[in-house]
N, C-alpha and C positions, 0 to 999 in steps of 0.2 A: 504494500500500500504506500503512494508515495504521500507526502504532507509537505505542506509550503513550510519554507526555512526560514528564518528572523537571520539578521544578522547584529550583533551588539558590540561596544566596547568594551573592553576590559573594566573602564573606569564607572561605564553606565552600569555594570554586570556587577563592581563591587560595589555602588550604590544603589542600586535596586534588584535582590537577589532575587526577592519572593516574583519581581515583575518577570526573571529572567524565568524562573522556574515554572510560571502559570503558562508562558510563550512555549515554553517546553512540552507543554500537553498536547500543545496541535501541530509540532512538526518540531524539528531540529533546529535548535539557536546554536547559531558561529559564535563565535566571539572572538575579536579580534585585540591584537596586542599593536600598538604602531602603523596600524592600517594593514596592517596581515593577518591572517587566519594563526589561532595561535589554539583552541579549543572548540571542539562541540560540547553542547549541553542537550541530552537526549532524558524522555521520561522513561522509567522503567519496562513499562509496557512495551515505546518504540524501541528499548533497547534489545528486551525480549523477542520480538519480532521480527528481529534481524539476527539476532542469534540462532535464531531457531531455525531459521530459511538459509542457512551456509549449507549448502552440500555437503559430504562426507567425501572424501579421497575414492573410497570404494566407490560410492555414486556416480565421482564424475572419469575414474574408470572402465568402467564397465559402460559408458554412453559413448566411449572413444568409439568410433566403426571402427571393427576389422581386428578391435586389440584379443576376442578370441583366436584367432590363429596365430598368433606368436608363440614358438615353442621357445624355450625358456628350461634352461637347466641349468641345475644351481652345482657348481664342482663342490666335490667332498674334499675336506680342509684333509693333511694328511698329519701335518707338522702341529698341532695343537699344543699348546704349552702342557706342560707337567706340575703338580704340586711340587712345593720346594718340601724336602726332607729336612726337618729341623730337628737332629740326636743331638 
């Protein structure tokens, strides 16, 4: 779901939290340090939301075309280190 962004100053941001925070219920507030992007401020919800919509490695795997036909064999290690003998 997309949601319109605010953009804020740092200075307006340390002077009106609670304003940043209620701007933060209906989409993502920038907030800027020097006229550059320095932080977003997201609500929990939008934060959730986007966490939860990340693919998984496996997911985006397995939609590659074609990556079933890779054969793929993994060599047997032969030289594997030894416990050290501590008498």
């Amino acid at each position: 779901m997309t949601r319109p962004a605010r953009t804020i100053t740092s200075r307006e941001f340390n002077q009106s939290t609670g304003a940043a925070k209620r701007a933060a219920r209906n989409g993502p507030v920038y907030i800027t340090d020097r006229g550059r992007p320095s932080h977003v401020l997201l609500s929990y919800e939008h934060y959730r939301e986007m966490a939860d919509s990340k693919p998984s490695i496996v997911d985006l795997l397995s939609a590659t075309p074609g990556v079933g036909d890779i054969d793929f064999e993994v060599p047997r290690l032969r030289d594997l280190p030894r416990a050290a003998v501590l008498d």
